[in-house]
C-alpha positions as CSV (number, residue, x, y, z in Angstrom):
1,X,35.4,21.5,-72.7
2,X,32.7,19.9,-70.5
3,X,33.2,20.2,-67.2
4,X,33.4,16.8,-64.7
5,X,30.8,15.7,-62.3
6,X,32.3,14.2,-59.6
7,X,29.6,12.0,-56.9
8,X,29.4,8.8,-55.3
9,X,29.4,5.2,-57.0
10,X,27.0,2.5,-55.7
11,X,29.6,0.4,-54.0
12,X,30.4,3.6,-52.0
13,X,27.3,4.1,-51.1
14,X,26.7,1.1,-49.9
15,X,29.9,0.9,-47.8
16,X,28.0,4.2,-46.5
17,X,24.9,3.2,-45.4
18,X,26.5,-0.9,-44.2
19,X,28.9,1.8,-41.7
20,X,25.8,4.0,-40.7
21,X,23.3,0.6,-40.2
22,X,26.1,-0.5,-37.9
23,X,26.5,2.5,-35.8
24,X,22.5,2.8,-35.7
25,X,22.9,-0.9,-34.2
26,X,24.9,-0.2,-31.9
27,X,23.7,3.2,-30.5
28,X,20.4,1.1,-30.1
29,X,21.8,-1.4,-28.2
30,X,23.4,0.8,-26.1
31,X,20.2,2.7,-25.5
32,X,17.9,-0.5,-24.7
33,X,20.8,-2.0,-23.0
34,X,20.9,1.6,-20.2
35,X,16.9,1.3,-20.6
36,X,16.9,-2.2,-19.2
37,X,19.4,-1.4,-16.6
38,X,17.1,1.9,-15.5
39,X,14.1,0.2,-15.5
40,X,15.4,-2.3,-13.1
41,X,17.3,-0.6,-10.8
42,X,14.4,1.4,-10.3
43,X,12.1,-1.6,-9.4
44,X,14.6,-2.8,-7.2
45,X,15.0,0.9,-5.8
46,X,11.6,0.0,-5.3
47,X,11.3,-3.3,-4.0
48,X,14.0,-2.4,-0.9
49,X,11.7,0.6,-0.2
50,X,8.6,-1.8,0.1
51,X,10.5,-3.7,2.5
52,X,11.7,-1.4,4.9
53,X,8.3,0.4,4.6
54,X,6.3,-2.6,5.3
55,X,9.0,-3.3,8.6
56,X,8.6,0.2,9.5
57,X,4.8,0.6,9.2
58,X,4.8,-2.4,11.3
59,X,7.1,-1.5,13.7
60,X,5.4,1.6,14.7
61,X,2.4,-0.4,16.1
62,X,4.2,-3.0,17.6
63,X,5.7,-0.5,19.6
64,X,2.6,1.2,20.8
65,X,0.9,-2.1,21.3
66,X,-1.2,-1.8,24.7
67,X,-1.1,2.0,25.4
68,X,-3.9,2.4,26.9
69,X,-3.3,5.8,27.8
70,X,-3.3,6.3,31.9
71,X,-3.6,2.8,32.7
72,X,-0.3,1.0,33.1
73,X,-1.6,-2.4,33.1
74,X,-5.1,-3.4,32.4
75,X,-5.2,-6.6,34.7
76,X,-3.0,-5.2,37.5
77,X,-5.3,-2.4,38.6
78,X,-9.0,-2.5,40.6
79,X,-11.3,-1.4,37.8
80,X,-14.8,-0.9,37.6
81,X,-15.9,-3.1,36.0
82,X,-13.1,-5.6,36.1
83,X,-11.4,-6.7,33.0
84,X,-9.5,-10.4,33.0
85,X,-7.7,-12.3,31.4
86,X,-9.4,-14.4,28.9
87,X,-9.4,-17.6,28.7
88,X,-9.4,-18.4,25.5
89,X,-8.1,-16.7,22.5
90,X,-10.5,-13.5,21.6
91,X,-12.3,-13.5,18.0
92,X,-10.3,-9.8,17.1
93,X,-13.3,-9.8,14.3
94,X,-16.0,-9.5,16.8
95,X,-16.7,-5.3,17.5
96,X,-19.3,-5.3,20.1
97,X,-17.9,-2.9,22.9
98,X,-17.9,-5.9,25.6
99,X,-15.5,-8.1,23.5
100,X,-13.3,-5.5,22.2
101,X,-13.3,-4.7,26.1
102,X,-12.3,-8.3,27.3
103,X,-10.0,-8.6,24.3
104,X,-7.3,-5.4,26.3
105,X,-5.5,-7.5,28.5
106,X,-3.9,-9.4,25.1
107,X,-2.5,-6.1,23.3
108,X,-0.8,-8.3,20.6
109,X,-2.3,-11.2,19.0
110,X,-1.7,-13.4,15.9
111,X,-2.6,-16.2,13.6
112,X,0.5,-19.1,12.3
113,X,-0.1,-20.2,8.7
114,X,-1.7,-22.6,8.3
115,X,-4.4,-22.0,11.0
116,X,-7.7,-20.5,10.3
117,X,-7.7,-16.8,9.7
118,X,-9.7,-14.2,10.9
119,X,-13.2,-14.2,9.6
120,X,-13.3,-10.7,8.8
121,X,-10.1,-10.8,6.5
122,X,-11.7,-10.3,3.3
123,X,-8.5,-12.9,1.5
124,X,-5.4,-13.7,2.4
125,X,-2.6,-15.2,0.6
126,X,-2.3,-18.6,2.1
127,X,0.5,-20.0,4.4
128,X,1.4,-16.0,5.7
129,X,1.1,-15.0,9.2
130,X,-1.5,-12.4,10.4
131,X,-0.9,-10.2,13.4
132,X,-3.5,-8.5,15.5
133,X,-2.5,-5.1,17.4
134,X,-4.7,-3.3,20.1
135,X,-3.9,-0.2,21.3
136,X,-4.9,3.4,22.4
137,X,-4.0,6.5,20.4
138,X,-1.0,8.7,21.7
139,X,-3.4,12.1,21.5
140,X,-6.6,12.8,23.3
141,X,-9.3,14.5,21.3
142,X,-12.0,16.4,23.4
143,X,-14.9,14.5,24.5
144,X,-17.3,16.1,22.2
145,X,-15.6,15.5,19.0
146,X,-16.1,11.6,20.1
147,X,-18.6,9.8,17.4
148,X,-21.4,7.9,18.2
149,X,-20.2,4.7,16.7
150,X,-16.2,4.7,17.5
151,X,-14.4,3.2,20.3
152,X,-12.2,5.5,23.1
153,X,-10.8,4.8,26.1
154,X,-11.3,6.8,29.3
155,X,-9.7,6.8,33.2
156,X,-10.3,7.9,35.9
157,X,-8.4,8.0,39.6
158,X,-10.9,10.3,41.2
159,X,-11.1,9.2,44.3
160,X,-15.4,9.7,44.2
161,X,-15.0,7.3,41.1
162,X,-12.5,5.1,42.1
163,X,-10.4,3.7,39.3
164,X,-12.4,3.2,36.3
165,X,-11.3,2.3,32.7
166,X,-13.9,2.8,29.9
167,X,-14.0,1.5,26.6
168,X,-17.0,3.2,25.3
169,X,-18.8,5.3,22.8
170,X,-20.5,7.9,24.9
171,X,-20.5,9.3,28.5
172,X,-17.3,10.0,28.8
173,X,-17.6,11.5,31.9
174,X,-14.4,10.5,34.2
175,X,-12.2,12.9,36.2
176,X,-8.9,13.1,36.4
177,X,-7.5,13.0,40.0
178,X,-8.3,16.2,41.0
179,X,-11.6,15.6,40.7
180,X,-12.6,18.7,38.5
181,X,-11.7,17.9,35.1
182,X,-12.1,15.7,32.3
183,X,-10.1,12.6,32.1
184,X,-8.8,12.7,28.6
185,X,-10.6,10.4,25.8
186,X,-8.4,8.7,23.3
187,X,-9.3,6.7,20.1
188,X,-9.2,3.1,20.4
189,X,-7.2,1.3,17.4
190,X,-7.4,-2.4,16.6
191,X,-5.3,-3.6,14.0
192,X,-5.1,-6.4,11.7
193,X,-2.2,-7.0,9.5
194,X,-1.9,-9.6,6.7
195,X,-1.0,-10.2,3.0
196,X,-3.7,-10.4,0.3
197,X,-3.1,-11.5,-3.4
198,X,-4.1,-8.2,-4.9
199,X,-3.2,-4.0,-4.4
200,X,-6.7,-2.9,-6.0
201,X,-9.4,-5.1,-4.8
202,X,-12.5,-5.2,-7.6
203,X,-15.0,-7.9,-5.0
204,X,-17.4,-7.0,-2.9
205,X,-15.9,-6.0,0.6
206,X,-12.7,-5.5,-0.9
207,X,-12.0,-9.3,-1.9
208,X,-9.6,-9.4,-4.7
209,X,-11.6,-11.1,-7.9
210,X,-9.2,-13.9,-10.4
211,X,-9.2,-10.7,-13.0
212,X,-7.3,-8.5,-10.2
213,X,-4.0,-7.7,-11.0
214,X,-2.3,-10.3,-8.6
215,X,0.0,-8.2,-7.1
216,X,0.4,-9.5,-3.5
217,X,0.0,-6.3,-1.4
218,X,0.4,-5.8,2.7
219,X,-3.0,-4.7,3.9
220,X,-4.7,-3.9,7.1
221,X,-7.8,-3.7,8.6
222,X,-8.9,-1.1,10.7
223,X,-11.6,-0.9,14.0
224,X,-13.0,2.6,12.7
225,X,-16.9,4.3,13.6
226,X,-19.0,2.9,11.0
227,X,-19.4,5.3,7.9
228,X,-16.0,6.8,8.7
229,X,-15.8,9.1,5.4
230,X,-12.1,8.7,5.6
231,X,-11.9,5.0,5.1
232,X,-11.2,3.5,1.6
233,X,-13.1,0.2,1.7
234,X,-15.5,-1.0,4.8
235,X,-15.0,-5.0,4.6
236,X,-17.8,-4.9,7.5
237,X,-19.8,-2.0,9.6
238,X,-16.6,-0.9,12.2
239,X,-13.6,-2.5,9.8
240,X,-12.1,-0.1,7.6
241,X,-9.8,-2.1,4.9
242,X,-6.6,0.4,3.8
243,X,-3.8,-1.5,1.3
244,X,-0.5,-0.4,2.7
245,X,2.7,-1.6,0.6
246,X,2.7,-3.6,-2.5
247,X,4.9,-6.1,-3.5
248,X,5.1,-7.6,0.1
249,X,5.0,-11.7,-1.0
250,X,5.4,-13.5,2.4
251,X,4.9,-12.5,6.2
252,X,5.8,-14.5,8.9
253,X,6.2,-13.9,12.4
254,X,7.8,-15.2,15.6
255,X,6.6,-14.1,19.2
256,X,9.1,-13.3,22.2
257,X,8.0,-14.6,25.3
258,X,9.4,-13.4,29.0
259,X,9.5,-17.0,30.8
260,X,11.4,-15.9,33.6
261,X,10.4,-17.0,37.0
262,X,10.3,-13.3,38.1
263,X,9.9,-11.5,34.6
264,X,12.0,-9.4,33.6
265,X,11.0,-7.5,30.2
266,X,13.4,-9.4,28.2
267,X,12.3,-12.1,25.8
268,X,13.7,-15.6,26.8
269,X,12.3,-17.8,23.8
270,X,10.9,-17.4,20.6
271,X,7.8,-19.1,19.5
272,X,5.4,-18.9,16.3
273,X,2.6,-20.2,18.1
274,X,2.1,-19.5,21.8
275,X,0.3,-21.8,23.5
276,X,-2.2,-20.1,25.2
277,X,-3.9,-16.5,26.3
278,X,-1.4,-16.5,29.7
279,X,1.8,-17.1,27.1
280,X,-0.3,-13.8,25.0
281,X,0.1,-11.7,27.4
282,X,4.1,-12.2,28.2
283,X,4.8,-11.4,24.4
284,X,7.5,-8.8,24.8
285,X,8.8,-9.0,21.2
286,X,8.3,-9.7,17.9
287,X,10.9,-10.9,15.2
288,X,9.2,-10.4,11.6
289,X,10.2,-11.9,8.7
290,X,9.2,-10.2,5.4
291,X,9.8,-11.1,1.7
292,X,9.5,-8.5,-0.8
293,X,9.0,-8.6,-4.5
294,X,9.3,-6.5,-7.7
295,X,5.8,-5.5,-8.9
296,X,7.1,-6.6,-12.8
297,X,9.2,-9.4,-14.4
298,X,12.2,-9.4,-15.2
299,X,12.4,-10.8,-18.5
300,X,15.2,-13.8,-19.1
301,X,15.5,-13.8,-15.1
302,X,14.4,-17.3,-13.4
303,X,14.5,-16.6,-9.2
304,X,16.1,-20.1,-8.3
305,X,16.9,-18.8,-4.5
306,X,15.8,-20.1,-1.2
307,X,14.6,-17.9,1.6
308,X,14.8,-18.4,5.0
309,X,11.9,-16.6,6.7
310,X,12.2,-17.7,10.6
311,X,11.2,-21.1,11.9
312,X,8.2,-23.5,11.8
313,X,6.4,-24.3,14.5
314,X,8.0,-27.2,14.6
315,X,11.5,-25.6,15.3
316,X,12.5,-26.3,11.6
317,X,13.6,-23.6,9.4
318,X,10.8,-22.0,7.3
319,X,12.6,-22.4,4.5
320,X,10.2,-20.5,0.9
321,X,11.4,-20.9,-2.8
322,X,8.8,-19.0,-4.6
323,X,10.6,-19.2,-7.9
324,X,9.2,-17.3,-11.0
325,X,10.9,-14.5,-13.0
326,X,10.4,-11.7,-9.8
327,X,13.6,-10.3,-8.2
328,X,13.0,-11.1,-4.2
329,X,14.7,-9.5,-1.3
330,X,14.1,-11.2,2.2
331,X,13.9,-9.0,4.7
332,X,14.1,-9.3,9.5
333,X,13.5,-7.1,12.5
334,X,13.0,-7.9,15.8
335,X,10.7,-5.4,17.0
336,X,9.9,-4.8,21.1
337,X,6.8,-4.7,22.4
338,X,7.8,-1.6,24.4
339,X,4.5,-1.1,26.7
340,X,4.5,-5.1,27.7
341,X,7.7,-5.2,28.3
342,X,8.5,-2.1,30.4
343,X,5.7,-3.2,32.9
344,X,7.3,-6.6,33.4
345,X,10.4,-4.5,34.2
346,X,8.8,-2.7,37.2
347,X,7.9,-5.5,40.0
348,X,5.8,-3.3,41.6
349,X,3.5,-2.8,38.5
350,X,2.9,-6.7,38.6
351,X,1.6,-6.8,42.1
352,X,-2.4,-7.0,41.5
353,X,-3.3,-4.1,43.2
354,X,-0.9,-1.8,42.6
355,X,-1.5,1.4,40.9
356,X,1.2,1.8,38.0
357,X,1.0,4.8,37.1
């Protein structure tokens, strides 16, 4: 007797494979579904940390605005020579050593869309603010480790010397008040902040070309010794241009002013636009408004919010709806201007010729 073979009929075997497509479907789905999700929680992961970054990197300058290192108060003390008060609003593009000298007395500085922007801003994504910082570095460096070409500050309360403040780059020579030894030299920093349309700049000077991945990207330009090694990109001889955060989309900025009769360190109106150098140098805060974005897409997503990034000049509310398929996230701080503001605390240190120290 034959023995039976036993094995699947056709309609078995596709009941089989119909069962197996369908779990293959569905395992798939569930795979590119958790992919999707991944991918873009990590670019918003992203996006929040681009925010606070770009805050925090701002921030920290702010908040060393006008250190000048022994010198309280540029204006308030008898210096040789004597440094005012400008009249008008400094070019912060221009590096000669006399201009970047006259410019101290106005340690924060900035531009409201839609007005002109700094020459040596090599683009700039239009209607976004641009802030100017000035400041001296926190650490000394020994006198002979100065270069040539860079800019450090110097004082002196030797009473030979009498008070001098230098902003040079050579002979440092000052005394301390003892009259024996060096006055310490620091590095002096000027600052530009701003938004450009691209992270990897392929132009000459570091101007972002049409074929640049537009990626808008918070950059900054830096007052560095020409040929500084260190430096990524020199837009011009003494600015050194370093992209800081990508993704930043929008920057807009409103200034604190101390209009108290007798000043009191504490900001009393908010303005986008002070009106002139005197209104500069009573800045004792800074609200900043940023609006960050995901580098990529997000496919199917249409952005149909409004943003509210401050107020207009105007006194209207700067109301942005960028639109597109990017996930946003807006983003404030109100930042204090912590040298400016402590010396409009002390009534002594506004006196003219007292030494606030």
């Amino acid at each position: 007797m034959k023995g039976e073979y036993r094995g699947f009929t056709l309609i078995e075997l596709m009941v089989a494979l119909t069962v197996s497509l369908i779990l293959l479907l569905g395992l798939t789905m569930v795979f590119v579904g958790n992919s999707r999700s991944f991918s873009e929680n990590e670019r918003s992961s992203r996006r929040i940390e681009n925010g606070r970054y770009a805050l925090a990197l701002m921030s920290d300058g702010i908040r060393h605005a006008g250190f000048y290192g022994e010198v309280a108060n540029v204006t308030n003390l008898i210096l040789t020579p004597a440094i005012t008060l400008p009249a008008i609003l400094p070019d912060p593009c221009v590096t000669d050593v006399a201009s970047v000298r006259a410019a101290l007395p106005l340690p924060i500085q900035g531009v409201d869309a839609p007005d002109p922007v700094p020459s040596c801003l090599p683009d700039h994504v239009s209607g976004t603010d641009v802030v100017v910082i000035r400041r001296a570095n926190t650490t000394s460096i020994p006198a002979a480790d100065a270069l040539a070409n860079g800019y450090y500050t110097q004082t002196s309360f030797c009473a030979t010397q009498l008070p001098v403040f230098l902003l040079a780059q050579s002979s440092f020579t000052l005394q301390q008040k003892d009259c024996l030894s060096n006055a310490p030299v620091r590095q002096y920093h000027v600052e530009i902040y701003f938004v450009s349309p691209c992270s990897v700049a392929t132009g000459a000077g570091g101007a972002c070309q049409i074929t640049d991945p537009a990626i808008p990207t918070l950059k900054r330009l830096e007052l560095r010794p020409a040929g500084d090694t260190a430096c990524p990109v020199f837009v011009q001889a003494s600015w050194c241009l370093v992209p800081l955060v990508e993704g930043i989309e929008n920057l807009q900025i409103e200034y604190g002013l101390d209009t108290s009769a007798t000043l009191n360190g504490s900001p009393d109106t908010y303005t986008t636009k002070p009106a002139s150098t005197a209104e500069w140098a009573t800045v004792v805060a800074l609200r900043i408004h940023v609006l960050a974005r995901n580098v990529d897409q997000t496919g199917g997503y249409t952005d149909t919010k409004t943003y509210q990034l401050g107020l207009n000049a105007d006194g209207t509310e700067n109301n942005v709806a960028p639109g597109g398929a990017y996930q946003r996230h807006a983003y404030t701080e109100v930042v204090r201007v912590t040298n400016n503001s402590q010396r409009m605390e002390r009534p002594l240190c506004r006196a003219p010729t007292t030494n606030c120290l």
